[in-house]
N, C-alpha and C positions, 0 to 999 in steps of 0.2 A: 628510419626503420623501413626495412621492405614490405611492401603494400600488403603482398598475401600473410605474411607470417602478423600484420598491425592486424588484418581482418581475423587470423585464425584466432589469435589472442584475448581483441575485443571476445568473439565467441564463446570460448572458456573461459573468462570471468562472467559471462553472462548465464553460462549451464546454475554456475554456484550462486547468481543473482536471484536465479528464477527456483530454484529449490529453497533459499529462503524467504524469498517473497508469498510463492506458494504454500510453506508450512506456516507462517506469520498471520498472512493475514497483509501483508503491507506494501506486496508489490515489488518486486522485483529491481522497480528502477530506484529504489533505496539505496539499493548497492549500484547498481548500474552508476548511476552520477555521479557519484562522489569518485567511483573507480578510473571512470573515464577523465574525470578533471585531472585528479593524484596521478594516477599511471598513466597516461596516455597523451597527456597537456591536448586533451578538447578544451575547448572554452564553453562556461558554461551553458548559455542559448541551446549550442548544437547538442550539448548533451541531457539538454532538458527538452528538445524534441526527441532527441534518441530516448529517454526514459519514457517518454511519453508510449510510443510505441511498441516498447518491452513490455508497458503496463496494458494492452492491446493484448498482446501473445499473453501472457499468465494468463489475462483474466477469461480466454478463449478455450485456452488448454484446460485449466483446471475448472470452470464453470461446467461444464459434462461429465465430468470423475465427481463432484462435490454434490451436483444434483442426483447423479445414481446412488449416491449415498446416502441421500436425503438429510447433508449439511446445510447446502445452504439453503435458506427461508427468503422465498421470492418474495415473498407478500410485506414481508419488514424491508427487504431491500429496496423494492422500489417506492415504500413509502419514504423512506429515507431519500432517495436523488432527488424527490422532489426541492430539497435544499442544495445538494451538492450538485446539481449541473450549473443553477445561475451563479455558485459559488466559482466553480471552474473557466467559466466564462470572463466573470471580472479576473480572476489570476492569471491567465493567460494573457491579458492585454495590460496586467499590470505588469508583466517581464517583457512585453515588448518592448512598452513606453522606458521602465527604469533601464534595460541595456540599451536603447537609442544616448538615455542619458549619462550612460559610462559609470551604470554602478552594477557593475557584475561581480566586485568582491564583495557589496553589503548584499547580496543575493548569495554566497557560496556562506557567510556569515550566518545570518537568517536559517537557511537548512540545515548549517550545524546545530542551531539551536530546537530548529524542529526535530534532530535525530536524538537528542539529550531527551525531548519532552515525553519519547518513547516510555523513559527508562520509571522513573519515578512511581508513572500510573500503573504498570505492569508489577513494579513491586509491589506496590500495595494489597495485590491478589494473591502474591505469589506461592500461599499457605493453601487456597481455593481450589478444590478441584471442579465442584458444583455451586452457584451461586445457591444460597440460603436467607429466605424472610423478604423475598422478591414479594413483593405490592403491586400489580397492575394499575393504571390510573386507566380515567374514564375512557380517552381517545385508543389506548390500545385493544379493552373490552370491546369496544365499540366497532373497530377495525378487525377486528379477532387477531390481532397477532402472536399469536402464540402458535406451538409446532413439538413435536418430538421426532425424536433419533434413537438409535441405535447405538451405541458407546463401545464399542469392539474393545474399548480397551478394560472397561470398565463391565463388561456383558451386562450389560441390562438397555432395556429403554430410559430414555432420559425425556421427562415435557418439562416445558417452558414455555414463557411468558412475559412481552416486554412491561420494563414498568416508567421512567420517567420519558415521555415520549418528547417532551417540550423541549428543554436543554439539550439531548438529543439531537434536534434539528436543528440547533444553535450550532450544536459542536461540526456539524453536519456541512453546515456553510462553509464553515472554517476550512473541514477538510476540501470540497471542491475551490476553495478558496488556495492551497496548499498546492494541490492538485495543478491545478492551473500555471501557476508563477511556478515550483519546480519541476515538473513533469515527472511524480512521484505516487503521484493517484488517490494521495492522501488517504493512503491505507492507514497510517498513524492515527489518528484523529478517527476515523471511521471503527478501527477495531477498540478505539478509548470510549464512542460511544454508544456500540453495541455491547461492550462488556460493565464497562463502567455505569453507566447510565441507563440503558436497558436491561439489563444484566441478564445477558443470555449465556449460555458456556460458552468459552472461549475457544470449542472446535467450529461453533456455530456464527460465531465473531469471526473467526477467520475464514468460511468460507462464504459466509455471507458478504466480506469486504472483497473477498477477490470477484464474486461477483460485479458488486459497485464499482469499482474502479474500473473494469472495460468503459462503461456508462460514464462514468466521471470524465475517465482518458479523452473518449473520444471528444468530449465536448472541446476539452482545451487543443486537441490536435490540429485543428482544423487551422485557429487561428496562428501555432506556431508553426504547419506549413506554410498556409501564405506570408509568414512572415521568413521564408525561408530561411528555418532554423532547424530544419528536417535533410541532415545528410545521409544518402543512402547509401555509403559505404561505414557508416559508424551504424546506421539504425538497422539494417537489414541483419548484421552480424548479429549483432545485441540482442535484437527479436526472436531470431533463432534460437540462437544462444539458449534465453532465457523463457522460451516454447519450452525446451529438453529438461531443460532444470526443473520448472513448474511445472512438466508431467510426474517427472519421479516424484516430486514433493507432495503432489495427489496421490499418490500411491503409497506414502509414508505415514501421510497424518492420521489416517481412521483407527490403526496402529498403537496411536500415544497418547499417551494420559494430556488433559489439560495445561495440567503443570510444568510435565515438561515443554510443550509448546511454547508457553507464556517464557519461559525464562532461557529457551537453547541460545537465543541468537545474542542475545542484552549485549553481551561481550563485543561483541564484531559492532554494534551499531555503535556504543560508544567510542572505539578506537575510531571508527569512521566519521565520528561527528569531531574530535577533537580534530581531527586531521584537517576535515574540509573548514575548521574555523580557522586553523593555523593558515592556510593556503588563503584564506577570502581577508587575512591579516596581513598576508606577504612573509609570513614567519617560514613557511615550510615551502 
């Protein structure tokens, strides 16, 4: 394939990466990697730096649209990294070590499995537009986590208030844990425990995650630069790419009910998890 038309392409799958990363809640390089393994035969490393760095661009683009909104909730989010950067840390140096040892299909396996874990948790809300019978426990009182918004879609104010903060940061690991080994930002796992587990609305979950994941991103980039696994003719597109996409997706979500948020994308992630397990099985 000709070089410019391999760069223009990455790009444009990246615009559509980064518009639902940005409506999501889960980062851009969700689509980005799997697209770039399927379509393009990256191998996964280079494309888990390349996600790495799309999760950079979303969370830069839409973090100044989601604040002027007064979406995302600083004060939850960065109690939360406190788990998710040393998670990022060990994930990223746990993909170094398993691709030195030549298992980068139980790595494209693995992320199928994390793009399936999406689906389940998301239905379970799917009725929800407002969480209801929310409990605060000690540590969030204590920390004042709590915030309201403006619901554009819904015209009223909305307040809220986190309530299991424990499990929470359990689940919290996991994503900088995620994060790290696929360069995905572990927006999954981050929007499962600000919705699930915290239970704050799901426009609050997703821009409070696109926050996180810049923070997350950055921690695991560092180590798969120096492990050059950072190519600038896949990551520079990508980033771009998915800049473009994650502006309009900030300019869509203030717009939409919860529900539809929770449930537009479900479709596209599971075709995409079947796919990336088929390919990490040698099936596809």
């Amino acid at each position: 394939m000709d070089l410019g038309l391999f760069v223009l392409l990455i790009a444009l799958a990246a615009i559509l990466a980064g518009l639902v990363g940005s409506l999501t809640g889960l980062g851009g390089a969700l689509i980005v990697i799997p697209v770039l393994v399927i379509a393009f035969g990256v191998d996964f490393p280079t494309a888990a730096g390349a996600g790495l760095m799309t999760i950079l661009a979303t969370s830069s683009t839409t973090g100044a649209a989601y604040l002027r909104d007064r979406l995302t909730d600083l004060r939850i989010g960065m109690f939360l990294e406190i788990a998710t950067v040393p998670g990022a840390l060990v994930g990223a140096a746990a993909t170094v070590f398993l691709t030195h040892a030549n298992l980068d299909d139980a790595l494209l396996i693995a992320l199928g499995c994390v793009l399936f874990a999406i689906i389940p948790v998301s239905l379970a809300h799917r009725a929800e537009e407002l969480p209801t019978g929310v409990v605060p426990d000690a540590r969030s009182q204590r920390l004042g986590l709590w915030g309201t918004y403006h619901d554009t879609a819904l015209d009223q104010d909305v307040d809220y208030q986190a309530a299991r903060t424990t499990p929470a940061l359990g689940v919290m690991f996991g994503a900088g844990l995620v994060s790290g080994m696929f360069g995905i930002g572990g927006g999954v796992f981050k929007v499962v425990a600000l919705e699930h587990f915290l239970r704050v609305p799901m426009k609050v979950a997703t821009a409070t995650s696109n926050f996180m994941i810049g923070v997350t991103g950055a921690a695991g980039a560092g180590i798969l630069l120096a492990a050059g696994f950072v190519n600038p003719l896949v990551a520079a597109p990508a980033a771009m790419g998915t800049a473009l996409g994650a502006f309009l997706g900030s300019q869509l979500l203030p717009g939409l009910r919860n529900r539809t948020v929770r449930l537009l994308f479900l479709p596209v992630i599971a075709a995409l998890g079947i796919e990336v397990i088929l390919r990490g099985l040698g099936i596809a």
